[in-house]
N, C-alpha and C positions, 0 to 999 in steps of 0.2 A: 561608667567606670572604664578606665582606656587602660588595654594589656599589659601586662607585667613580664618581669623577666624571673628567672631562677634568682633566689635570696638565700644569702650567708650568713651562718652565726656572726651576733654586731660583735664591737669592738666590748663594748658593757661586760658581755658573758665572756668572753672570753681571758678577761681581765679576772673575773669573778672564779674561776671555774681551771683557771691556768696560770694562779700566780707565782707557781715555782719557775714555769718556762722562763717567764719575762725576766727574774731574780735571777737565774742560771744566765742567761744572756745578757744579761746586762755586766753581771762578775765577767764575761769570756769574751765579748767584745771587743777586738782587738783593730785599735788604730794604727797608722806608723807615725814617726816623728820623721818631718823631714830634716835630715841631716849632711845638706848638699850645701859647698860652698855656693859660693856667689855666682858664680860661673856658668852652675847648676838651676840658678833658681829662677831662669823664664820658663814662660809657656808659651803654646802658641795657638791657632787656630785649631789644631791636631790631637792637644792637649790641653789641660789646665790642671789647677791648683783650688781646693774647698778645703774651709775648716769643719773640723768633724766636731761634736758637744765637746770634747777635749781642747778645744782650741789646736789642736794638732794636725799636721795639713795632710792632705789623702792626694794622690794623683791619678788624674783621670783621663779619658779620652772621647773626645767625639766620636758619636755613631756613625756619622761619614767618614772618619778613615779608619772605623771598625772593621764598613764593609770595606773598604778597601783592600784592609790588614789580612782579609779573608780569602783572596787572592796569591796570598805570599808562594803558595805550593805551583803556580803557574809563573808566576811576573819573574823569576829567578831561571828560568832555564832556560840558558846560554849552551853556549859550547862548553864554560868551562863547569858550568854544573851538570853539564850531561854527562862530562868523562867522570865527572865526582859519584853517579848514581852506582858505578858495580860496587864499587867503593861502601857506600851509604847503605846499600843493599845487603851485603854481607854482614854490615855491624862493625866493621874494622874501627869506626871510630868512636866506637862506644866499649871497646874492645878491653878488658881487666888489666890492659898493659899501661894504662892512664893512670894518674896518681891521685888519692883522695886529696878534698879540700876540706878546710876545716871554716865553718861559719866565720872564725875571727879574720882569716885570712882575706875571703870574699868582702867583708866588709869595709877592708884597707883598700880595693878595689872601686871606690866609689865616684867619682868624676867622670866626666866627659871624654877625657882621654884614656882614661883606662877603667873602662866600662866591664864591670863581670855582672852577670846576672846569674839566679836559681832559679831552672823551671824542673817541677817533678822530681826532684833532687840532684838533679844534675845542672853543674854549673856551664855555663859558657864566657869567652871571652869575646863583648859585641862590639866591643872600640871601633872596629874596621866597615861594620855593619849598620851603623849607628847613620851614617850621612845619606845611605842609601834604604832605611826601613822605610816599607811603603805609609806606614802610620805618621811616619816626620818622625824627625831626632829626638823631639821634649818627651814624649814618653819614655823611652831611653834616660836617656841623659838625667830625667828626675828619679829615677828609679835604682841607677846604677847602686850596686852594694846589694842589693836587696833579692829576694825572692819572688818573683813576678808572676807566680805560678797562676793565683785567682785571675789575674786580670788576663793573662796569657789567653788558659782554655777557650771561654767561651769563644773567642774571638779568633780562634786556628784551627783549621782540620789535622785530625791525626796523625800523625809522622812526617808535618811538616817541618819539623826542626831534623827529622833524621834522617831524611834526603835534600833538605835541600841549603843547611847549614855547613861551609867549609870544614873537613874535620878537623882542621888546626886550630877550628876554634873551639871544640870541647875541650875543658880544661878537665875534668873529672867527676868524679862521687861526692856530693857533700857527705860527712860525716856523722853530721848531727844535722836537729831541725836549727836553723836561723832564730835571733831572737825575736820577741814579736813587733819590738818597736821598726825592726829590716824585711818584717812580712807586710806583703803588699796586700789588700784584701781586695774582694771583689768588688767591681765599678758600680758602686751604689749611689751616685750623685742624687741631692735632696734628700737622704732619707734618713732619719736619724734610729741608733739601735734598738730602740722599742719599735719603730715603723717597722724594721724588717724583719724583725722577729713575731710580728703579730702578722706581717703578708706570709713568714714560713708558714707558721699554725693555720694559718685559715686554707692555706696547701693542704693540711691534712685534716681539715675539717668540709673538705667543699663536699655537696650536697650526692648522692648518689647519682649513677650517670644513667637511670632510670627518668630520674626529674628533667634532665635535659631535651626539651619536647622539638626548639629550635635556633636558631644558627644563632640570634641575638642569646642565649644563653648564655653559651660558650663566651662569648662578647664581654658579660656584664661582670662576668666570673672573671676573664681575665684582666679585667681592667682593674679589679681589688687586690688583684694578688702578683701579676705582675711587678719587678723593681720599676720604680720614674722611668729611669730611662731605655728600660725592652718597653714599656707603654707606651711612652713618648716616639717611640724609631717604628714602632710596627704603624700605631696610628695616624702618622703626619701626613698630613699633603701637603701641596706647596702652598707656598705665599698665603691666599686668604681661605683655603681650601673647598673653591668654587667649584672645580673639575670634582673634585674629591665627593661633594654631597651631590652633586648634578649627576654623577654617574648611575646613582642610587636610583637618585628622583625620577631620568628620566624614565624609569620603569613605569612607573604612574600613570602617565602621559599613553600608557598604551593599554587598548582595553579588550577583551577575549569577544567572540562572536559564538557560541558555543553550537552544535549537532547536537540533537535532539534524537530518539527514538533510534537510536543505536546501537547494534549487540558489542555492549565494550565488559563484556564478564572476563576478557583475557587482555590483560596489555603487554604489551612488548616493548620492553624499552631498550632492548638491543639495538646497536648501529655500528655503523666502521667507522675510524680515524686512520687515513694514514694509508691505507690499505688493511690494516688491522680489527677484528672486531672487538667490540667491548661491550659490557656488560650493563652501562649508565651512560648520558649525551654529554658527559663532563669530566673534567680531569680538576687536578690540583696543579697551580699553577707556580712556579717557582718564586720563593721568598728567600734572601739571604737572609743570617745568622738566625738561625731558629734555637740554637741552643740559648738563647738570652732567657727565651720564653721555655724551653725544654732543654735545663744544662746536663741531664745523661745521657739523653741520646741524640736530642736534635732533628735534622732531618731524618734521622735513621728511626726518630718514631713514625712517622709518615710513610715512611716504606714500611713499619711494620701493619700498621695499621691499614695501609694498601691488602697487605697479605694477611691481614684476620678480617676482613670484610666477605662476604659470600660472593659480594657486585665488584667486578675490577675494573677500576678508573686508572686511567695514565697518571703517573707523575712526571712532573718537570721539574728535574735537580737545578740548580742555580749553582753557577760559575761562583757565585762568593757565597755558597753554603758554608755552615760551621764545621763540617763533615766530609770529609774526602770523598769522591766521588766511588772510589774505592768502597770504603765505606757505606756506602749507600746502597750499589747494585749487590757489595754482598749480605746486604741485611735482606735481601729478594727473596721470593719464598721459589719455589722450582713451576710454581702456576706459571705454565706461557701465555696466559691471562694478563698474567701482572706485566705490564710495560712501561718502561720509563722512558722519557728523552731528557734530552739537553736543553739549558737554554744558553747563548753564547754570548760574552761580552769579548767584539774583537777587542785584541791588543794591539795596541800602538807600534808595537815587535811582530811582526806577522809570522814568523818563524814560531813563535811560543803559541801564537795560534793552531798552525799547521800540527805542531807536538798536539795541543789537547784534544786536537778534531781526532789525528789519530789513535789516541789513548782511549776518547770516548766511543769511538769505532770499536774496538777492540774488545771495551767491555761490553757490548752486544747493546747498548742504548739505540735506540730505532727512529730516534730523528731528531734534528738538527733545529735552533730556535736562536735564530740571530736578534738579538734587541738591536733597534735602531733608533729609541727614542731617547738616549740619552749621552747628546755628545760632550753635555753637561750636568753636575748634580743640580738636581732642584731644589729649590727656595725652601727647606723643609723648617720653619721656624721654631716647633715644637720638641724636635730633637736639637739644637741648634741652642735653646736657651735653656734645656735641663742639666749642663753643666753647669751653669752658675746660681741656678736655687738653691744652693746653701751658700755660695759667698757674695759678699754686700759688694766687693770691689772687683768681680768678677772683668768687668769691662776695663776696668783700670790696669789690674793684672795683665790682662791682654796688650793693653796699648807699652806696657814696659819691657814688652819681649825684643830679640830680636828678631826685625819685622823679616829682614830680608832670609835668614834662616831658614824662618816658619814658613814663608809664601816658599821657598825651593823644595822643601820637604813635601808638603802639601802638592805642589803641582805636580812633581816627579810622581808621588805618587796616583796621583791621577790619572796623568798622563801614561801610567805602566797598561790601565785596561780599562782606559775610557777612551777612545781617539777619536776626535771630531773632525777627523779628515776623512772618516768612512764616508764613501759613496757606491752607487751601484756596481759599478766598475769590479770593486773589493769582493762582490756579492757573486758578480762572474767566476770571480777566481776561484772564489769558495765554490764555486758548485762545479766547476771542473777537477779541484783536491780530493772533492767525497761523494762517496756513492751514496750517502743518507739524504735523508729527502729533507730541505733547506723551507724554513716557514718564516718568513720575517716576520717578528715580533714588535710592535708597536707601532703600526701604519692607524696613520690619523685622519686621511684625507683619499674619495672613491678615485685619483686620480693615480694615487700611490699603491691603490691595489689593484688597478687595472694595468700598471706598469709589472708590479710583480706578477700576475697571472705569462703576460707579454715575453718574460724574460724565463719563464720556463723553473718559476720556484713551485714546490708542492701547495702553498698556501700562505695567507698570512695571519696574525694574531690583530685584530682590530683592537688596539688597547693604548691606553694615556698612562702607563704606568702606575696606575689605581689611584691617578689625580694627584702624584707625586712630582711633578715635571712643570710640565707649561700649563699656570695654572689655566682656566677660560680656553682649554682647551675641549671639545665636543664629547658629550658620551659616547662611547664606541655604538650603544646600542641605535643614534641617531646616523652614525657613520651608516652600522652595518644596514639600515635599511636605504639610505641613497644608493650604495656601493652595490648590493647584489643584483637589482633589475639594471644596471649598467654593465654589468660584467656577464647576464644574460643575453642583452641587446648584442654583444659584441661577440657570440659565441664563444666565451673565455671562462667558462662556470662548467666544464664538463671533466678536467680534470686539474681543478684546482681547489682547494679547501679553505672555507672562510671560520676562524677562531674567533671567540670576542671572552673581551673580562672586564672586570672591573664592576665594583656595584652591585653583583650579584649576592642575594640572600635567602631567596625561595627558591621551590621547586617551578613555580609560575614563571620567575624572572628566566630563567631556564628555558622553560615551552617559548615564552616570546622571544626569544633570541633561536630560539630555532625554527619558529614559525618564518622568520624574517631569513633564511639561509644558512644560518649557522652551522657548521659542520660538527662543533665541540664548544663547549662554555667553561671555562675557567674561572676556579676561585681560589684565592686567595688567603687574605684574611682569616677570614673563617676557618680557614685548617691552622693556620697558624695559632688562633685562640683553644682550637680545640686540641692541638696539641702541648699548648700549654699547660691548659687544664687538665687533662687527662691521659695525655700520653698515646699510644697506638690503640687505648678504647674508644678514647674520645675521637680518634680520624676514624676510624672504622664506625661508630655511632654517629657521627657526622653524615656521611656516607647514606647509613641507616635512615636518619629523616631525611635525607634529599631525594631518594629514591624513593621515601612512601607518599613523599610532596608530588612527586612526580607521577605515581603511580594512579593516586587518588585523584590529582585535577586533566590528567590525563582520562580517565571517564569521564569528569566532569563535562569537559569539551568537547566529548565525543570522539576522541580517537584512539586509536584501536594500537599505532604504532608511531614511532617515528618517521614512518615513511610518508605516514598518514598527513604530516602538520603541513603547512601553508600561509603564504599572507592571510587565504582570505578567512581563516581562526582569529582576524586581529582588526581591530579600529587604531589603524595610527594616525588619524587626522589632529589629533594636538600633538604629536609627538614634538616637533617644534615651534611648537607654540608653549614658550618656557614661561609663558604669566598665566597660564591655565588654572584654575581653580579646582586639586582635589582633596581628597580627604588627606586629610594629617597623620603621617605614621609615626605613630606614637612607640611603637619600637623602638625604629634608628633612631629618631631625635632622643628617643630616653637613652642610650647608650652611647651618642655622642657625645663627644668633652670638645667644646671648640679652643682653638689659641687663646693665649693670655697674652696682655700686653705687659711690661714690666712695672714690678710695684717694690715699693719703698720699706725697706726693714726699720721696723721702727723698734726692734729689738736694740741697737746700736745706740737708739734716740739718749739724751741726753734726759 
C-alpha cells in the first residue's frame, strides 16, 4: 500500500449534512451583466471575458498581469508622484471636502473615456489612468461604471490607491452600495457557484492541523480548496513542466552514507545566513500574490507565523507581494530572531529602483536578492488557459480584440519591472547604492557563480524559478554540487554564500543540499499551501515538521551539527545520470495535476 496524504470531508457529505449553505448561496450569488457598449466589449491578452450559469459575462484577468498589477505601489514613482506623497500622506485627498456620489451617477460613467470605478467605497475617476495600468486597459475599460472592489484587493497592496493615485482623481464617497448587476465579483474563472461554495465549506471543514504530519499535506488540501486560478498560478511551470518535476526528482538521484556509533543524543541545528544566526538551515522563499491563497492576510500570514514558531527562519518578501512591504515588516514580532530580506525585481526605471532599495533599507530588511532569471515571463500554460474554462469561444474572443492595444498595454506593463537589458554592469551599480549585502537570485550555470563570488556579491540563490522559466533548465541541486568544489578550487567559498530552491519537500532534501555547500535552502510552495490552508498555524507548523525531519534524520546520519555535514554524508554518482532507476514517489506524483491540452465543450453540441 503506497502513502497517503491528509483527506477531506467528500463532496457527498457535505451536500447531505449542508444543504442550507449551498441554497443560501446559490439565492446570493451574484453575477454582473455586462453593460458596455461596443467600444467597450474587447479583451485582451491581460484580460478576458466568461459566461457565468446565468449566461451573463464576468470579467477577468490573467495571473500574469496580476502579478504585474502587484507592482503598481513601485512602477508609478516619478517625480511627479513623489511631490504627490506629502499630499497622499496627510489624507488631503480623501479629505470630507470631496463630494458624495450617488451609485446612479457612477454608473452613467461607464465607457472608455469616461471611466469611474468603486473601490471600498470610494469612487475614482481612471479615464486618464486607463492607457497607462500596468494590468492593460480591458480590465478597465470592461469594468468602467462598476465596483471593482473583489477583483481590486487580492491583487494590490494596501494603500496603494492612496499614495500613489493622483488626488484629482478621487471623485468621492459612494453613498450607497452599487447595484448587484455594477458589482464586480471575485476572479473565479471556471468555477461555477456550487464549486465555490463547496471550496468555502470545505475551508471550514479542513482536518485539524494536528493531522498534518507532512509538506504534501498542506499540498493536497490546497489543491481542493484553492479557486482554478490561485491553483493554476501557484502550481504552473513552464511549458511541459520538465524543470519543474526534475527539480524534485533530482533529489532521488542522491543517496546519504550514514556514521555509525555516534554520540548524536544532542543536535544542533543552529547556523548563520548572512552574517546572521538562525535557528533552522532554511528560510521561506519569496512567492508573489499570496493573498489568492490567504485573502486576510496574505504574506502577512507568513510573517506571523515566522513570529509564532519557537525556530526563526528568514523570510523573503517579494517585490510583487499582495501586501505592502510596510505591511509585512510591521506584522514582525520584536524577536531580532525573526529576519526578513528582500527579493528585487530591477525596474526598467532605475530611479524607482534606487527609491525601493532605499525604502527597504529603512525599514531594517537585512539583505538584498536581485532575481536575474526572468528577463522574460515563462511559458506558464496552466495559468494561461484558466481563463477560458468556462468559455467555449475564448480564443475567438481574443482574436476580436484590438490587437495592437492589448500587445501596448501588456508590454508597457512588463516592461515597468521586468527589464531584459539587466546585466552585470547594473549589479555594480547596485552595490555601490547599498550597504545590504546583494545575493543574486536565480544563477543557473557554476560559471555565473563564480563570476558572482569574483565581483564581490555576498552570495547567490542557485534556483530556475521553481521550474517556472526556461523549461529543461538543470536542477539547482545538480548545479549546486558542480558549482561548490569550483569555487573552492578558486579560493572564492570563504566569503561568499551559496542558496539553492526549488523541489524542496523533506527535511532530507534539506541535509543534501547542505551536505553539498549550501549555506540556506529555500522553499517555496509549501509555505504557500500552508498558508493557504491554515493561515500563521499552518507556517509555523510547517516549520514544526521541517525541523523534526531534520532533527531526526540528522541522528540518523550521524551528525551531531550543521557544521558537521559534508560531501562525503552523500553518494552523488547518479546524480546526472537522469534515466537512473529509483523508487517512485508516490507522494509527489499523488499530488501532482499535470497540464491539459484543450478539450471540446460538448455542452454547446447540437
Amino acid at each position: 500500500m503506497i502513502p497517503q496524504t491528509v483527506k477531506i470531508i467528500s463532496r457527498s457529505q457535505l451536500k447531505k449534512n449542508f444543504p442550507h449553505i449551498i441554497k443560501q448561496y446559490n439565492r446570493t450569488f451574484v453575477s454582473i451583466t455586462n453593460t458596455k457598449t461596443s467600444s467597450s466589449s474587447s479583451s485582451s491578452s491581460s484580460s478576458s471575458s466568461y459566461s457565468s450559469p446565468n449566461n451573463k459575462k464576468i470579467t477577468t484577468l490573467s495571473l500574469t498581469s496580476a502579478a504585474i498589477v502587484t507592482a503598481t505601489s513601485f512602477l508609478y514613482l516619478n517625480k511627479d508622484n513623489a511631490d504627490l506623497d506629502i499630499l497622499n500622506d496627510s489624507g488631503l485627498h480623501m479629505s470630507p471636502n470631496k463630494k458624495f456620489v450617488t451609485p446612479t451617477e457612477v454608473a452613467k460613467h461607464n465607457t472608455p473615456d469616461d471611466c469611474w470605478v468603486v473601490i471600498e467605497g470610494k469612487v475614482y475617476n481612471l479615464t486618464d489612468f486607463i492607457d497607462i495600468h500596468p494590468g492593460g486597459p480591458l480590465i478597465l475599460k470592461l469594468n468602467a461604471g462598476m465596483d471593482v472592489t473583489a477583483i481590486f484587493k487580492p491583487l494590490h497592496a494596501k494603500g496603494t490607491l492612496e499614495k500613489y493615485i493622483k488626488p484629482e482623481w478621487f471623485v468621492g464617497e459612494l453613498t450607497g452600495p452599487m447595484p448587484d448587476n455594477l458589482v464586480a465579483p471575485p476572479y473565479t474563472p471556471g468555477e461555477t457557484p456550487e464549486e465555490i461554495i463547496y471550496k468555502e465549506n470545505l475551508r471550514k471543514h479542513l482536518p485539524t492541523i494536528n493531522n498534518i504530519i507532512n509538506l504534501y499535506d498542506f499540498e493536497t488540501l490546497a489543491s481542493k480548496i484553492l479557486s482554478n486560478q490561485a491553483w493554476a498560478y501557484y502550481s504552473s511551470g513552464a511549458d511541459d513542466e520538465i524543470s519543474m518535476r526534475e527539480n524534485h526528482n533530482a533529489f532521488h538521484r542522491i543517496f546519504f552514507k550514514p556514521r555509525v556509533l555516534v554520540d548524536v543524543s544532542k543536535i544542533n541545528l543552529e547556523t548563520e545566513m548572512l552574517g546572521k544566526k538562525v535557528d533552522l538551515p532554511f528560510y521561506i522563499s519569496a512567492t508573489a500574490l499570496m493573498k489568492l491563497g490567504n485573502p486576510q492576510e496574505g504574506e502577512i500570514g507568513i510573517t506571523k507565523g515566522c513570529a509564532l514558531s519557537p525556530w526563526k527562519v528568514p523570510q523573503m518578501i517579494s517585490t510583487l507581494a499582495s501586501c505592502s512591504v510596510d505591511e509585512i515588516v510591521d506584522a514582525k514580532s520584536d524577536d531580532s530572531r525573526q529576519i526578513q530580506w528582500f527579493q528585487l525585481y530591477v525596474n526598467s526605471d532605475r530611479k524607482i529602483t534606487r527609491e525601493l532599495v532605499k525604502h527597504v533599507e529603512s525599514l531594517g530588511l537585512k539583505a538584498l536578492f536581485v532575481t536575474v532569471d526572468a528577463p522574460s515571463l515563462g511559458n506558464r500554460e496552466k495559468d494561461l488557459k484558466i481563463k477560458f474554462s468556462t468559455q467555449m469561444n475564448g480564443p475567438e474572443v481574443m482574436a476580436k480584440n484590438n490587437k495592437n492595444e492589448t500587445d501596448h498595454g501588456a508590454a508597457r506593463a512588463i516592461s515597468k519591472f521586468i527589464d531584459p537589458s539587466l546585466t552585470w554592469d547594473d549589479i555594480s551599480k547596485l552595490q555601490k547604492f547599498t550597504k545590504l549585502p546583494i545575493i543574486i537570485k536565480g544563477v543557473q550555470r557554476s560559471e555565473d557563480v563564480v563570476k558572482a563570488a569574483q565581483m564581490g556579491c555576498a552570495g547567490v540563490v542557485i534556483s530556475n524559478h521553481g521550474g517556472r522559466q526556461l523549461d529543461f533548465s538543470r536542477s539547482p541541486v545538480e548545479v549546486l554540487a558542480e558549482a561548490k568544489p569550483i569555487l573552492m578550487k578558486n579560493g572564492l567559498d570563504k566569503n561568499f554564500e551559496i542558496f539553492i530552491d526549488g523541489g524542496i519537500r523533506r527535511g532530507t532534501d534539506i541535509l543534501k543540499a547542505l551536505c553539498l555547500g549550501a549555506k540556506g535552502v529555500g522553499l517555496g510552495r509549501p509555505f504557500i499551501y500552508a498558508n493557504s490552508c491554515y493561515g500563521e498555524k499552518g507556517v509555523a507548523h510547517a516549520i514544526q515538521i521541517l525541523k523534526n525531519e531534520l532533527e531526526m534524520n540528522m541522528r540518523l546520519l550521524g551528525a551531531r551539527s550543521i557544521k558537521e555535514l559534508g560531501p562525503e554524508f552523500l553518494d552523488i554518482s547518479a546524480l546526472k545520470n537522469r534515466n537512473v532507476s529509483v523508487a517512485k514517489d508516490e507522494l509527489y506524483n499523488g499530488v501532482y495535476i499535470p497540464p491539459q491540452t484543450v478539450e471540446i465543450n460538448e455542452d454547446n453540441l447540437d
